[in-house]
GULUM-278503 format. One record per residue (C-alpha): residue number from 1; x, y, z; residue in one letter. Coordinates in Angstrom, 1 decimal. Layout:
# residues N
+-----+--------+--------+--------+---------+
| num |   east |  north |     up | residuo |
+-----+--------+--------+--------+---------+
| NUM |      X |      Y |      Z |       a |
...
+-----+--------+--------+--------+---------+
***
This chain:
# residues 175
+-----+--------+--------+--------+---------+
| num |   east |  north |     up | residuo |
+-----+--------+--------+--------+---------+
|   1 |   -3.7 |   42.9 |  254.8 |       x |
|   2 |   -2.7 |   45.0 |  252.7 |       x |
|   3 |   -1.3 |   44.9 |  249.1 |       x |
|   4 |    2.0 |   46.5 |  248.8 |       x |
|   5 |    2.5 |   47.9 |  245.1 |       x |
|   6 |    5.8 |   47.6 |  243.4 |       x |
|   7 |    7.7 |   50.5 |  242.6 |       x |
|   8 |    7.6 |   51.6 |  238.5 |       x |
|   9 |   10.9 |   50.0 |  237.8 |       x |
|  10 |   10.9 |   46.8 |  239.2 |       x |
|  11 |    7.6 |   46.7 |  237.2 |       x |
|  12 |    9.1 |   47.0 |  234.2 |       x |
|  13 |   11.6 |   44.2 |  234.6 |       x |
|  14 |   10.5 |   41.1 |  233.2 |       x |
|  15 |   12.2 |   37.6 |  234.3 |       x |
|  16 |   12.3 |   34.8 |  231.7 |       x |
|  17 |   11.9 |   31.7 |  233.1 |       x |
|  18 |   13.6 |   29.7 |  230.2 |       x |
|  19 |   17.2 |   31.9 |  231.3 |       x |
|  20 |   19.0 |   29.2 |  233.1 |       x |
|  21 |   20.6 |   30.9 |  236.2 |       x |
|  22 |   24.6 |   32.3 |  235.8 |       x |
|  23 |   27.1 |   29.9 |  237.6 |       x |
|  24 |   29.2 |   31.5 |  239.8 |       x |
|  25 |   32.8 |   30.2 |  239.6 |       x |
|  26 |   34.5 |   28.5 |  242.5 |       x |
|  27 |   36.8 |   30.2 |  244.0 |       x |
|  28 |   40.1 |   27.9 |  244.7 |       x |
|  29 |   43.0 |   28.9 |  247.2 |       x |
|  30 |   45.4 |   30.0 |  245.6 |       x |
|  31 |   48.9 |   28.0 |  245.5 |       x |
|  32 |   52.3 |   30.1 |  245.8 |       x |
|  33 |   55.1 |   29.5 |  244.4 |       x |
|  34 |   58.2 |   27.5 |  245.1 |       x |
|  35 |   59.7 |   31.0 |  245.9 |       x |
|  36 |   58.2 |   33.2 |  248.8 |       x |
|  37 |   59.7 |   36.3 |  249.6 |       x |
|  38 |   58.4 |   38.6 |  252.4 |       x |
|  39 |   59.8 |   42.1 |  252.9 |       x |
|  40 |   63.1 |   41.3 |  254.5 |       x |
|  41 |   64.2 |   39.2 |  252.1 |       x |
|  42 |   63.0 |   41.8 |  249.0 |       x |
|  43 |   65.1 |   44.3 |  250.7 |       x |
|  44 |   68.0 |   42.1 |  251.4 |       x |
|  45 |   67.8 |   41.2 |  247.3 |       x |
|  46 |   67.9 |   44.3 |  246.1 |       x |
|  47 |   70.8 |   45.1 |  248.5 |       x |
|  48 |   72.7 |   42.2 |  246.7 |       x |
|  49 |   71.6 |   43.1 |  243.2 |       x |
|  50 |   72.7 |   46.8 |  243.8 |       x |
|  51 |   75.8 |   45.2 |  245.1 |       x |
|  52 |   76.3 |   43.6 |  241.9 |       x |
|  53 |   75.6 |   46.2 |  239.8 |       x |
|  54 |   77.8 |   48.7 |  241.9 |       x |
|  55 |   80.8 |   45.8 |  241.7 |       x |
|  56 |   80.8 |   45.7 |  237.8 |       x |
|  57 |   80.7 |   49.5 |  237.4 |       x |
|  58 |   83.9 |   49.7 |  239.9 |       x |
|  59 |   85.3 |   47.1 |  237.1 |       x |
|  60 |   84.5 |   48.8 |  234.1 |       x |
|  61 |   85.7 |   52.1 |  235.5 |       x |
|  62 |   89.2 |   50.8 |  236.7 |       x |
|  63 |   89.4 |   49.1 |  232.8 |       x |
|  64 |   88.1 |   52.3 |  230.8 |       x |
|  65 |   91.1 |   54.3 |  233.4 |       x |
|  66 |   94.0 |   51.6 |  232.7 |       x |
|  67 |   93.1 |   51.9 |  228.4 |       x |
|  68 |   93.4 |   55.3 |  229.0 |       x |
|  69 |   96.5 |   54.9 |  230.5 |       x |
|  70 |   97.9 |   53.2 |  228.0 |       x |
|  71 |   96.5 |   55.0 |  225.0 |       x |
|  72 |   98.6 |   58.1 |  226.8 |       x |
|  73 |  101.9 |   55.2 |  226.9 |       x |
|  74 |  101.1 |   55.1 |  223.0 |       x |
|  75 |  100.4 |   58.6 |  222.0 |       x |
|  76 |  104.0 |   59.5 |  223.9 |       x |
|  77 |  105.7 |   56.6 |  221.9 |       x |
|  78 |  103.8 |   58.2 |  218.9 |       x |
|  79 |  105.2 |   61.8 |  219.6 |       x |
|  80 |  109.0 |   60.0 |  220.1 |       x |
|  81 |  108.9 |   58.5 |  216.7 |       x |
|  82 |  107.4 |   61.2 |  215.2 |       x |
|  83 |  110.2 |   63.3 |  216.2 |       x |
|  84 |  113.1 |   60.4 |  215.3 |       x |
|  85 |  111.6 |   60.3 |  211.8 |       x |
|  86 |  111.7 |   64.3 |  211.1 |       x |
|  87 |  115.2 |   63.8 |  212.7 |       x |
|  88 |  116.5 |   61.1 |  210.5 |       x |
|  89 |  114.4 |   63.4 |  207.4 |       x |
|  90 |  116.7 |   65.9 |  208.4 |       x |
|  91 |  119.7 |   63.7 |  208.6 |       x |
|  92 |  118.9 |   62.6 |  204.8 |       x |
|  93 |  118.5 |   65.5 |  203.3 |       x |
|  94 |  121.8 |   66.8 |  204.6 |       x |
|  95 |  123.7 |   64.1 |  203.7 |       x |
|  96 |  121.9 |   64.1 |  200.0 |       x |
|  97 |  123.0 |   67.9 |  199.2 |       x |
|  98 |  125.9 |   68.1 |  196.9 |       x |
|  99 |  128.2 |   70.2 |  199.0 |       x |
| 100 |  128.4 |   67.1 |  201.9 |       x |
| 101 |  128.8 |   64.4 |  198.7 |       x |
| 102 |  131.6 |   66.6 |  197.1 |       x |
| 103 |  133.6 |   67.3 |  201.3 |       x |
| 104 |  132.7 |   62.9 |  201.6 |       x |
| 105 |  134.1 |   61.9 |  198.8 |       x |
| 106 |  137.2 |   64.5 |  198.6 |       x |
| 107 |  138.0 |   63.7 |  202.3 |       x |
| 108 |  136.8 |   60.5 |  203.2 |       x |
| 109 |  137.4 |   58.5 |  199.9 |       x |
| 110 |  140.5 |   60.5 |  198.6 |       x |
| 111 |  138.7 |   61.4 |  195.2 |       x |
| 112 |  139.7 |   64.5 |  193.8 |       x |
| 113 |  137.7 |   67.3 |  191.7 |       x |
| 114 |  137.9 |   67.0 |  188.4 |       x |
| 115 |  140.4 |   69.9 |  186.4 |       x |
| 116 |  139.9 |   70.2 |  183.4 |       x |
| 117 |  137.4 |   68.6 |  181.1 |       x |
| 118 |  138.2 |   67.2 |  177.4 |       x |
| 119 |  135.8 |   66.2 |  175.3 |       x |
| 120 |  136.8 |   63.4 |  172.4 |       x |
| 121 |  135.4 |   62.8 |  169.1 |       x |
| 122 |  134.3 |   59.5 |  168.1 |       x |
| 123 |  133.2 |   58.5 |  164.7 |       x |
| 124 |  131.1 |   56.1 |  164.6 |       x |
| 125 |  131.5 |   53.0 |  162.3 |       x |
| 126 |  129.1 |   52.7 |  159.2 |       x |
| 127 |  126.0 |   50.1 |  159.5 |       x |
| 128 |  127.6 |   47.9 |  157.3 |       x |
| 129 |  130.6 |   47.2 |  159.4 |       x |
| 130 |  129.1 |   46.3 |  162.4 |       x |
| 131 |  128.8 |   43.1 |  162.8 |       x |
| 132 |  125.4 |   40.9 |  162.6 |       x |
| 133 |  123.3 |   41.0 |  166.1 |       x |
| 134 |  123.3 |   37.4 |  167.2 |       x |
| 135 |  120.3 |   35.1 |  167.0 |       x |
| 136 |  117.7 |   35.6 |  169.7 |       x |
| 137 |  117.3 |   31.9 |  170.9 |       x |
| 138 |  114.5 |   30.5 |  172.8 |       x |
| 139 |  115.2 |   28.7 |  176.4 |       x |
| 140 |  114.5 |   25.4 |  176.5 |       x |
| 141 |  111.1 |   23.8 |  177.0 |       x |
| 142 |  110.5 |   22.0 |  180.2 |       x |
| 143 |  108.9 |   18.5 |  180.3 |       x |
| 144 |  105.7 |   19.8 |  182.1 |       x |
| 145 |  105.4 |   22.7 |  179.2 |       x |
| 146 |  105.6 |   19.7 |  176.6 |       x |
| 147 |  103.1 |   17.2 |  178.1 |       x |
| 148 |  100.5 |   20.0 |  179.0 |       x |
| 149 |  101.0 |   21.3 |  175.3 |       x |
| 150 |  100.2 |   17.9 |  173.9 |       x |
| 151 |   97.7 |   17.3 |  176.2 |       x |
| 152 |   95.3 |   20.2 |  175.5 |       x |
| 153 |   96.7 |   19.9 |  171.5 |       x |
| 154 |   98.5 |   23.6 |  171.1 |       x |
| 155 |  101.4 |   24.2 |  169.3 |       x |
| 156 |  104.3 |   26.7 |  169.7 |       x |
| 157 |  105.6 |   28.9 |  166.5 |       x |
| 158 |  109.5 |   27.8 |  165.2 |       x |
| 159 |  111.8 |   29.1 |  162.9 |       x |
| 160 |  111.8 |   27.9 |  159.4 |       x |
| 161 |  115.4 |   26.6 |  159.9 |       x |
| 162 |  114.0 |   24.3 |  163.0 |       x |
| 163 |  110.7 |   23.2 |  160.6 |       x |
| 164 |  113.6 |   21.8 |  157.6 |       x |
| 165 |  115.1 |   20.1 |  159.9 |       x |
| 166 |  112.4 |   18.8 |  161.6 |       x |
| 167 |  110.3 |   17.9 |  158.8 |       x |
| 168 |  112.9 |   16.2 |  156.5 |       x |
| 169 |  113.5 |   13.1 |  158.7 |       x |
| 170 |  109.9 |   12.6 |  159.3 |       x |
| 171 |  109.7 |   12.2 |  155.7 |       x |
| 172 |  112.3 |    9.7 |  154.8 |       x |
| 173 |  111.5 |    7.9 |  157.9 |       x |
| 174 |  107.9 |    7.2 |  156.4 |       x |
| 175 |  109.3 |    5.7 |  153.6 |       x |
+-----+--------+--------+--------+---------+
***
């Protein structure tokens, strides 16, 4: 018998002995899911999504086309209004010159232009014969304007005339 030599590098590799060996893991079956879908059914749900999809484009396109319709509805009722406005402008201004207000008012209301013009002197009466402005009186307070005033304790300014007259009863009544 022979005596087979190693080759160099198994040689050189050295086994511990206190390296416990590595566990393999167990390999379990693997459980699907509730859902299975083979190729026929992937096809026929994409069909159905692109349906969808396809569906609410169709939508949106026949919405976007009827705004548009109606935004062209609006701009014409714009344009209309537009041109009643400059109309009635037009309108205004005619019947604001002087020349229609003088042919209105000699022809439809029966005035007549004036002739002639006189101007009067007046002479005014001196300061001393006019006659005194009358007294500036002051409405009457409400009830609501009194309580709130003595509630929060402000006062309101008077004549002198209304503080005599005022004041002079309080005083003999304290008698």
């Amino acid at each position: 018998m022979t005596t087979a030599t190693r080759p160099p590098e198994v040689q050189k590799r050295r086994v511990r002995a206190s390296t416990p060996p590595r566990r393999v893991p167990e390999r379990r079956p693997t459980q699907r899911g509730y859902l299975t879908l083979n190729g026929a059914a992937l096809v026929a749900l994409a069909a159905i999504v692109l349906t969808l999809l396809g569906f609410l484009y169709l939508v949106q396109t026949t919405r976007v086309a009827g705004l548009g319709y109606e935004l062209s509805r609006l701009q014409r009722d714009h344009d209309t209004v537009e041109i009643e406005t400059a109309r009635l402008g037009y309108e205004i201004a005619h019947y604001e010159s002087l020349d229609t207000v003088k042919q209105v008012a000699i022809e439809q209301l029966g005035m007549s232009s004036g002739g002639q013009h006189r101007f009067l002197d007046v002479q005014r009466p001196a300061q001393e014969q006019l006659p005194p402005p009358p007294r500036e009186t002051a409405p009457p307070e409400s009830v609501w304007h009194r309580i709130e005033r003595a509630a929060l304790g402000t006062g309101r300014a008077s004549s002198l005339d209304q503080v005599a007259s005022t004041s002079a009863p309080a005083a003999g009544s304290a008698r």
